[in-house]
C-alpha positions, 0 to 999 in steps of 0.5 A, a space after each residue: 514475525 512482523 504485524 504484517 506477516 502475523 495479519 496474513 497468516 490469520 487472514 489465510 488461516 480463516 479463509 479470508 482475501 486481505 483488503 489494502 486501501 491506498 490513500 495519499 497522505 495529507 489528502 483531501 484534508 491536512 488533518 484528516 488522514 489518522 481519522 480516514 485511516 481508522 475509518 478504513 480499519 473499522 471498515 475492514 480493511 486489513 493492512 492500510 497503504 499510506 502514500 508519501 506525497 512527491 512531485 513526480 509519482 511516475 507509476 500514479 496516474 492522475 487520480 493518485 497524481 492531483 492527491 499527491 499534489 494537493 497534499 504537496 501544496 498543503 506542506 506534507 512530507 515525509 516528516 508529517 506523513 510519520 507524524 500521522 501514523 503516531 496519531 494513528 498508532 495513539 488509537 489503533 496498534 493492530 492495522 500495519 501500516 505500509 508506506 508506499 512512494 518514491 525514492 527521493 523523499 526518503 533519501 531527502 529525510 536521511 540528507 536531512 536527518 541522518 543515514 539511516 534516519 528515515 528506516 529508525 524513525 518509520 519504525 519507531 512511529 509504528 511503520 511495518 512495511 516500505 513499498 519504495 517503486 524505484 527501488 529494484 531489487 537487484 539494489 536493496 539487499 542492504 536496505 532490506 536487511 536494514 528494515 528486517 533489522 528494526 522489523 519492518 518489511 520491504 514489499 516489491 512491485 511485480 507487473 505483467 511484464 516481469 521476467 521470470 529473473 526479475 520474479 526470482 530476484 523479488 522472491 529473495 528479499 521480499 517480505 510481508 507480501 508481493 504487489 502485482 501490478 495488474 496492468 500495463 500502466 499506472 494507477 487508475 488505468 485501464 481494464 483490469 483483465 481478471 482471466 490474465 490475472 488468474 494466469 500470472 498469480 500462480 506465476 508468481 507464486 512459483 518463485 515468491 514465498 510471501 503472498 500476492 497481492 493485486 491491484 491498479 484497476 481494482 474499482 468496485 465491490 465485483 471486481 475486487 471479489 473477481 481478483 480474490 478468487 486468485 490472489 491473497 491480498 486486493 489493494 484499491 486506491 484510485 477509486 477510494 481517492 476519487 470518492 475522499 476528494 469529493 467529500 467534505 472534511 466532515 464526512 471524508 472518514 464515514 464515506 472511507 469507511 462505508 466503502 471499506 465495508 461495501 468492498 470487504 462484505 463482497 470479499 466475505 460473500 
């Protein structure tokens, strides 16, 4: 069972919605990503999403955008983003770890290091999981058994405009949890319809035996409690960037934390 799978069969067997965070790695200060990503885990978060810088994010919107840009500019890649989840894994061994990015830093990290490289290394820095957003399903049948194989999850991406096909497709070769993708847009976009969230979860769930997180719009306390009615997992990135970025190097790992907590209390009430 991965660290993943283990951290939502406890959350679902206490009652309790499982809280993501998304930060960019490498962002808003080189060397402060291993000190925000603790703070997020004593914050409450439950699974933290890293996000592997690249130049053109095409499901990001500006916020996530600028971050990966201003990570880029500071010379992180995949090679340092591994690197600062050792660090992080030297002081915690229980908060899972998902990378979440594109497809071309991961083919260049494997052009550069060897087939396969970029799936051996992630493990073996203490990576659980890989949301790759163009990678469809339909084309990674051999890369998820490739990450089943050293115990990593492949997490998928479903949107409001996912087909029942394309649900059916996801729900073969998925594992640790579902990314629902709430809106029609990027990350940070829009108004996030809680009623047509509660309508597509049960949908999904129809064809995906993993569990469903929610997220794109998920912006403060109220609405990540509205989403946990219905989903298993909230995910929140945008707004967590929004209030890092304005922080100094000093108090970017207290803010994290403190809206981590902010966000997981509504989730307990």
């Amino acid at each position: 069972m991965s660290r993943i799978t283990a951290t939502m069969a406890a959350l679902k067997a206490n009652g309790r919605t499982a809280l993501i965070p998304y930060v960019t790695a490498g962002d808003p200060y080189a060397d402060a990503t291993p000190d925000i990503m603790q703070a997020l885990a004593d914050g409450g978060a439950d699974i933290i999403e890293l996000g592997v810088p690249f130049s053109d994010p095409m499901a990001d919107g500006p916020v996530i955008q600028k971050a990966s840009e201003r990570a880029l500019a500071r010379g992180i890649g995949a090679t340092q983003v591994l690197d600062m989840v050792r660090a992080f894994r030297q002081r915690n061994n229980r908060t899972p770890v998902v990378l979440m990015g594109y497809a071309n830093p991961v083919e260049r990290y494997d052009q550069r290091h060897g087939d396969g490289s970029f799936i051996r290394d992630a493990a073996a820095a203490g990576v659980d999981g890989l949301l790759v957003v163009d990678y469809p399903p339909e084309e990674c049948e051999v890369f998820a058994g490739q990450l089943k194989a050293v115990g990593l999850d492949l997490i998928f991406l479903l949107a409001p405009t996912s087909t029942e096909q394309r649900m059916q497709q996801v729900g073969r070769i998925a594992s640790g949890y579902v990314y629902y993708v709430s809106l029609k847009g990027v990350t940070g976009a829009g108004h996030l319809d809680t009623a047509a969230v509660a309508e597509m979860v049960p949908r999904i769930k129809a064809h995906v035996s993993v569990p469903v997180g929610v997220g794109f719009g998920i912006r403060d306390a109220a609405t990540a409690r509205a989403v946990a009615q219905v989903a298993d997992a909230v995910v929140i990135g945008s707004r967590l960037i929004q209030i890092l970025e304005t922080e100094t190097r000093h108090n970017a790992a207290p803010a994290a934390r403190a809206f981590m907590a902010e966000i997981r209390a509504a989730l307990d009430a």
